[in-house]
C-alpha positions, 0 to 999 in steps of 0.5 A: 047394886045389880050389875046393868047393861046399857043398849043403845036406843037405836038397837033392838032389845035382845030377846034372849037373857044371860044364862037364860037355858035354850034347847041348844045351851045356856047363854053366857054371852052376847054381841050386836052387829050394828046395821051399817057396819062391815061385819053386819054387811058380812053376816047381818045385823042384829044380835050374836049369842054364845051358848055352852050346849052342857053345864061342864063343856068346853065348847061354845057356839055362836047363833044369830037371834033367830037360830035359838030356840027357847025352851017349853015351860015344861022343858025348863021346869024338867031341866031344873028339877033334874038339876035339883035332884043331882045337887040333893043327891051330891049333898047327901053324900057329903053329909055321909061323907061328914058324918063319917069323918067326925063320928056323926058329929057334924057341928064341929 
């Protein structure tokens, strides 16, 4: 079962997705300000997002809706490809790194 999130009716839909990859980071979270309320008053309303600005950071920022940039296509198709390259190149290391270990036997 896919896990779900349900919005209420009277909030707009958010634009940006759950690990979606931004030109400012990956989303890895997000928060509604419901028109009317205190912290809506203080900061607007409307949808928060958290972003990771690299895979292995330890920072996160937090950006209204209209502050993220979506990445191009072309963007998006160079960050993955890139991110492909490296897991291919990690996995051929551990494959030598097995192959020497069990003398080229690597069904053991």
């Amino acid at each position: 079962m896919q896990p779900t999130i349900s919005i209420p009716k009277h909030w707009d839909y958010p634009r940006f997705a759950l690990e979606q990859r931004t030109k400012d980071g990956i989303i890895l979270g997000f928060y509604y300000y419901p028109n009317g309320t205190e912290l809506a008053e203080q900061f607007g309303d409307g949808w928060r997002y958290a972003l990771m600005p690299k895979k292995n950071s330890d920072e996160l920022f937090h950006f209204q809706e209209n502050q993220i940039q979506p990445l191009s296509p072309q963007e998006l198709f160079s960050q993955i490809r890139a991110e492909i390259d490296f897991y291919q190149q990690q996995i051929a290391i551990l494959q030598q790194q097995l192959a020497a270990v069990t003398g080229g036997f690597t069904n053991v």
